[in-house]
Each structure stands twice: as C-alpha cells, then as structure tokens.
N, C-alpha and C positions, 0 to 999 in steps of 0.2 A: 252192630246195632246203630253206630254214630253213622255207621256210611249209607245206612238204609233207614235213616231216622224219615227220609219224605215218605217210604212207602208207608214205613209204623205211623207215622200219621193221617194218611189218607186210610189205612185199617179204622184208627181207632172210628175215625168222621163217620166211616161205611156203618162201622157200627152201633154208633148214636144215630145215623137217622134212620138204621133197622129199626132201630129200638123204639122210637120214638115217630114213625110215620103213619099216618092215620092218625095222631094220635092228637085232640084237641086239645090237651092239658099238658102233653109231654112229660117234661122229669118233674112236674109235680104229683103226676101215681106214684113215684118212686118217694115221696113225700108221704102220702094217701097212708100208701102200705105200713109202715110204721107205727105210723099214729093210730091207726086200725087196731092193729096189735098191740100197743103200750095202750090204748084202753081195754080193751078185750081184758090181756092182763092184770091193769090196776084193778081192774073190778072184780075179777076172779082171787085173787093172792090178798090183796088189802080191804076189799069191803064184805065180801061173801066169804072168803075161808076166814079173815083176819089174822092167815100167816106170818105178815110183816110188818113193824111199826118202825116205818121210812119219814125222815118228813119230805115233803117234798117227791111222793113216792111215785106219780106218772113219770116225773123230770129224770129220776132216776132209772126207771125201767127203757126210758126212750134211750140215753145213753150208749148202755149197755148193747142194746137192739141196731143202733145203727154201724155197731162195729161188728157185731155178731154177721146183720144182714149182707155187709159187706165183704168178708171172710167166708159165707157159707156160699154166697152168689158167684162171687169169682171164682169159687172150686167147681160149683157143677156146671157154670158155663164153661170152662178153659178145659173141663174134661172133655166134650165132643167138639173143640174145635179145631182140633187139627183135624179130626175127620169131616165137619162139616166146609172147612178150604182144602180137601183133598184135592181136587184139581188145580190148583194153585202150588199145594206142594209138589205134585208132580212134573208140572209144567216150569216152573221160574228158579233159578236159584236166587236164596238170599237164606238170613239167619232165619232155622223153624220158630226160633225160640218171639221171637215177632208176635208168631200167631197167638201162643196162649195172653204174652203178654199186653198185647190190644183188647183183649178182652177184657184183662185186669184191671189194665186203665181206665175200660167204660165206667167199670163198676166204683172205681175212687170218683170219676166225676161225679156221679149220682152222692156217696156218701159224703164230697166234699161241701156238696148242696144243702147236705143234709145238716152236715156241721154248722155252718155258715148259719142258718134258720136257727138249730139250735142254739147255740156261742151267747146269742145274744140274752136270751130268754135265761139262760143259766144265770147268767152275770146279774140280772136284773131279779129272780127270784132269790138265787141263792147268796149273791152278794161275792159271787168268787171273782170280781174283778182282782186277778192279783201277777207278780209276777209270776207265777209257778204256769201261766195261760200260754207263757211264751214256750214253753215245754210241749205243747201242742205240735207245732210242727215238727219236730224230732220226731213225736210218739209216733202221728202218721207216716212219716216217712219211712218210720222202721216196721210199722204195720203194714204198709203197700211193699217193701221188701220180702218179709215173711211172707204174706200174703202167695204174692210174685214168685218165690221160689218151690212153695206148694203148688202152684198152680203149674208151675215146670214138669213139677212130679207127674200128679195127675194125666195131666195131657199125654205126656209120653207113656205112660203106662196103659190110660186109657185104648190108643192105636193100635196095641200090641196087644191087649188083653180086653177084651169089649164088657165084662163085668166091672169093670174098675167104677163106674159110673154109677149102677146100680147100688153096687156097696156102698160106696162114697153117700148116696142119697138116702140108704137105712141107715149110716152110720153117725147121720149128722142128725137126724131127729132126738134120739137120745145124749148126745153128745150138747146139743142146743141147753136140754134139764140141769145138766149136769155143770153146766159154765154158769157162772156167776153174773148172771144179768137181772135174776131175780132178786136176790140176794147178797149179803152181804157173807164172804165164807165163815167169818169170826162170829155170826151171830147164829151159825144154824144152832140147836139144840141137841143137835143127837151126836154132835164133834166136841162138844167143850169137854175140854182134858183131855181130846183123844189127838195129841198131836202130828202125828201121823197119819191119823185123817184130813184134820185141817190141810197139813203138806201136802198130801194126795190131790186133793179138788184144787188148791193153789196153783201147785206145780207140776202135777202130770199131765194134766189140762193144758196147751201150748198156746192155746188162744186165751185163757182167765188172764194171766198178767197183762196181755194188752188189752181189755176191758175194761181191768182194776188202773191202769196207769190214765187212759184218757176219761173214766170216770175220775179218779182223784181232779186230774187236773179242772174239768169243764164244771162238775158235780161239788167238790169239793172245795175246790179254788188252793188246792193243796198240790205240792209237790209229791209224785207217788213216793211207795217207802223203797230203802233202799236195795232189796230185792229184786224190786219190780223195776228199778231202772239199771240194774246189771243184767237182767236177765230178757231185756224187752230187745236190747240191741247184737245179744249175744246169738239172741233167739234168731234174729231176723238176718243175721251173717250167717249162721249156720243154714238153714232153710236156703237161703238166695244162692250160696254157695255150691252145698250137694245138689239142689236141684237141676242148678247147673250143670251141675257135673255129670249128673245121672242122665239130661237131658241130651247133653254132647254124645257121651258114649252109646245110646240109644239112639239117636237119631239117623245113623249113615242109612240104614234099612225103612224107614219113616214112608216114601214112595212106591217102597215096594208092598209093604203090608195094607198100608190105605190104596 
C-alpha cells in the first residue's frame, strides 16, 4: 500500500469528485442528510412517543448517527466496488485491497466534516470541554480500522458471491434499531435486571461500543467505561486483520470472476 500510496490517492480524489460533481453544495448534503434524520428522529422518540428523557436529546441522537452513517456507508459502497473498477482490476497490477479502501476513506472525509461541525457545538452545549476529547482521535482511528476491515470483507465476498450486497442492505436496516443511537442501552425498560440482555445489545452489537465510546467522549465530555475502551481497539485489530487475511486469500481469482 506504502508503494502504491499515489495511486490510493488519486482513487480516493476520483472519488470525491464522483461524489461531489454537479453538486452546488458538495459535502454539505453529507451534512444535510443527518440533520434530516436527527430531526425526523427527535421528533418521533422525544416529542410524539415521549420514548426518552435525554437532555440535550437532538445532540445526542446526531452523535450516534454520524458514526452509524459512516459504518453503514462504507459497507455498502466498498461492497460493489471491486466490481464497479473491474476493468482496472483486470488490467493493472497493484494491491486489490486499495479499491475497497478508497472508498473507506471517502466516506471518513465526509464523517470527519461531520465531527469537525459537530465538536464544537457539543463543547459549547454540553460543557464537555475536557481532557477525555483528546480520546477522539484513538476512537476514530480505531473506528476507520474496523470499519476498513469489514469493508475488506464485504468487497471480496461481494465479487464471488453477487448476494452479499443485497443481504448486507436488509441486514442493516434492523441492525440500525437495534444499536444504540437512540438510546441509552442501561435505560431501556424491558432489560433492567436482565443482564444478559443489557450484554447482548452492548456487546454482540460490533458497532454499539464504538458509538457508546465517541458519544461518551464528544456527548459526555467523559472518558468511555472500561469496556468500551478494551474492546473498541481489540475490535478494530481483529476486523482489520481477518479482513485482511480473508481478502489476500481470496483475491488471486478477483480478475477472473469480475
């Protein structure tokens, strides 16, 4: 990757100004889209069900949502993008593993934008100017790992098996409910005493603890618990690793299937 880091970078350019051409606002839709949804949301959960009593409860649901959007986008782009540079992989050698992760990377600039706008607005609502904010860049970099290594997955499985995408796009609708972006998991009502439930929606959930970690930090102005910061980096070596792995050993036949 270090010796092909110019190609990875003229990918990632190609694919911000796909994303972004025509576009008069550019990566402020990517902005747009959130705020859309964390009200849609506040309105729905906090004023009309009166589900949750958050303070702060828009700030809180945006959080949540920009790590979500960024985890669910990177998966179902980096699924058809080996197939969508299939002439490329056919044609050049260099590492496959490039293509899903240019794609990755479009989608961290968008969420890093997203941080950035948000960061400030936290600090000044909630008062989390603190040290614990410095824990930020860990959290992301171990979230774009994770992230990155799933999307290894994905992609190569995608090539080989042309379902992988569809599933992956039912799978995440429900999987979205189920993660803690609404929510706080210690507050639902129908888990208290059930601890084992509580674990479940915590911990079998791969994306809740890095939710729960960069809301503590931005949200909170708190250090996440210790859990969440054994399990946020253990998380994102194991994912970056196999993916790898899975990816390599997959890959020699990549030219012939696409």
């Amino acid at each position: 990757m270090l010796r092909y880091r110019y190609l990875f970078e003229q990918m990632v350019r190609r694919e911000l100004r796909q994303k972004y051409k025509g576009s008069v606002l550019g990566v402020l839709w990517y902005v747009v889209n959130p705020l859309v949804l964390m009200g849609a949301y506040a309105v729905m959960f906090g004023v009309l069900l009166k589900a949750v009593s958050i303070d702060d409860y828009p700030l809180f649901l945006f959080v949540g949502l920009i790590v979500w959007l960024f985890f669910s986008q990177s998966l179902l782009a980096a699924a058809t993008s080996l197939l969508d540079q299939a002439s490329l992989v056919g044609k050049v050698r260099f590492p496959r593993e490039t293509v899903p992760a240019s794609v990755v990377t479009v989608q961290l600039v968008t969420f890093l934008v997203l941080l950035v706008a948000v960061a400030p607005l936290a600090v000044a609502i909630r008062g989390s100017l603190d040290p614990a904010l410095l824990l930020l860049v860990p959290a992301v970099m171990c979230l774009y790992a994770f992230v990155l290594g799933l999307a290894l997955v994905v992609a190569v499985l995608h090539a080989y098996f042309r379902d992988v995408q569809p599933i992956l796009a039912a799978a995440l609708l429900p999987w979205f409910f189920l993660t803690p972006i609404f929510f706080r998991v210690g507050d639902l009502p129908g888990i208290r005493g059930h601890g084992w439930a509580e674990a479940l929606l915590r911990w079998a959930n791969p994306v809740a603890p890095f939710v729960e970690g960069v809301r503590s930090v931005l949200y909170d102005g708190a250090a996440p618990a210790a859990g969440v910061l054994v399990y946020v980096p253990v998380a994102a070596a194991v994912a970056l690793v196999g993916g790898w792995a899975l990816f390599r050993r997959m890959q020699p036949e990549l030219a012939v299937v696409l």
